[in-house]
C-alpha positions in Angstrom: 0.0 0.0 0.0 2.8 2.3 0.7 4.6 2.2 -2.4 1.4 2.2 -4.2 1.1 5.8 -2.5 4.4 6.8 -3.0 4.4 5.7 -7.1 0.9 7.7 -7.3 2.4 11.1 -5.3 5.8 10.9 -7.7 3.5 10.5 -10.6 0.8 13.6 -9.9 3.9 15.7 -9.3 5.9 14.4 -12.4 2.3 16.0 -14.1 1.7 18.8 -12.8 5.5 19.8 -14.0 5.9 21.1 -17.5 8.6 23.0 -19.7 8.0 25.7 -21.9 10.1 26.3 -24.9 11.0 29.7 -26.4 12.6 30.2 -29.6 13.5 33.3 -30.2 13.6 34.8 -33.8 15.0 37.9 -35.8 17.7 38.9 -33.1 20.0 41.7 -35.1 23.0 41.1 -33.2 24.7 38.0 -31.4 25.6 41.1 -28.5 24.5 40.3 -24.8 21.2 38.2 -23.6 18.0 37.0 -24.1 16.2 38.1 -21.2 12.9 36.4 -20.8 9.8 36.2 -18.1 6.9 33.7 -17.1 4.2 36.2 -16.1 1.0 34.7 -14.0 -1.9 36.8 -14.2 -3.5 39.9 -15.2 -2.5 42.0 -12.1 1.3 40.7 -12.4 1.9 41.2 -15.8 5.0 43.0 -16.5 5.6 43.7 -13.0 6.3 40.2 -11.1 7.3 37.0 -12.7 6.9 33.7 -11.6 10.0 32.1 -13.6 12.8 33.9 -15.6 15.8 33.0 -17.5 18.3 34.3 -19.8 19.7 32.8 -23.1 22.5 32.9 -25.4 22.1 34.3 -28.9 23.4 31.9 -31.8 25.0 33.1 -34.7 22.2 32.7 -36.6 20.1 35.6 -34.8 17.7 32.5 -32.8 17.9 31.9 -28.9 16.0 29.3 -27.1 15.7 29.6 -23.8 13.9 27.0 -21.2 11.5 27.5 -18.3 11.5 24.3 -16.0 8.5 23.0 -13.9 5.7 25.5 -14.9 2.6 24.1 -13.1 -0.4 24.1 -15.4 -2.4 27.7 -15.9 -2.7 30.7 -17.7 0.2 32.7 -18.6 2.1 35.1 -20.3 5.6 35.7 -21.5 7.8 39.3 -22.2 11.2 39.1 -23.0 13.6 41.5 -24.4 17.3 41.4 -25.8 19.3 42.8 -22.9 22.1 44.1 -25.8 24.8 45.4 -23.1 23.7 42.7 -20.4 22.9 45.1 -18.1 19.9 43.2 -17.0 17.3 46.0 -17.5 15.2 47.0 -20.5 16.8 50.3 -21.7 14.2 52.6 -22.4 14.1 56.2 -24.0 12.6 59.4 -22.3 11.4 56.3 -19.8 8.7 55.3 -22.3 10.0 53.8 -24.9 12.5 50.5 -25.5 15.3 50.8 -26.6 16.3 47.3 -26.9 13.9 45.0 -29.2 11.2 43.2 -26.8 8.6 40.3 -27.6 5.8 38.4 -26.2 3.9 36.0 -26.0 1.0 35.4 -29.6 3.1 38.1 -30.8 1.3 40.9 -28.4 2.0 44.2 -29.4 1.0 47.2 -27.5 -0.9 50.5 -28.8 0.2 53.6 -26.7 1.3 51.8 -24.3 2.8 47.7 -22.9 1.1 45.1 -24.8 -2.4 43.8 -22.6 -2.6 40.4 -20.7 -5.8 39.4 -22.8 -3.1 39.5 -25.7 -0.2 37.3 -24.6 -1.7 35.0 -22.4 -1.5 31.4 -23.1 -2.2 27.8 -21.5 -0.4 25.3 -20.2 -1.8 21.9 -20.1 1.2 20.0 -20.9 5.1 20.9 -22.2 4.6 23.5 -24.9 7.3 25.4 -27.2 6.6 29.0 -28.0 8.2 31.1 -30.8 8.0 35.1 -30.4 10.1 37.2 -32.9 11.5 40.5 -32.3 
């Protein structure tokens, strides 16, 4: 009975972990980082993450970066190339990036960030997300 439990706990958790894939495309310059963040709801986005990561850029202008044991639910990714790896979205006049940014379904913003009813997504299962700059 015991390791009946035990083989049934392992198993839920081993579920209810999933990896998310993000493939990064149209990066101009092999110069600093992929900065990227796991955003989980509408009154976090863009301010708190839940998971973040960086990634290398390839030669070839892609980066994939991985985000380890998301549980399922809703989400939304932002990510930006951090060009002098400073670790901070440069922005101009404090409104506007400077350094090329993405998310999640290709969100784009009108006047302002990009909305949470844009980038959000599900996660059911492992998933791989492309989002080009």
């Amino acid at each position: 009975m015991t390791i009946a439990l035990m083989f049934t706990v392992v198993f839920a958790q081993a579920r209810d972990e999933h990896t998310i894939t993000v493939h990064v495309e149209n990066i101009k310059n092999n110069a600093g980082k992929i900065n990227v963040g796991l955003y989980g709801s509408k009154s976090t986005w863009l301010n708190k993450i839940v998971k973040g990561a960086r990634g290398e850029i390839s030669d070839t202008g892609t980066s994939s970066v991985v985000l380890e044991n998301v549980a399922p639910g809703t989400y939304g990714i932002s990510l930006y190339h951090d060009e002098n790896d400073n670790d901070e979205l440069d922005m101009r006049f404090g409104m506007f990036p400077k350094e090329a940014y993405g998310c999640s379904n290709q969100a784009t913003g009108m006047f302002g960030p990009p909305k949470w009813e844009d980038a959000k997504f599900t996660v059911k299962g492992d998933k791989t997300i492309t989002i080009k700059l």
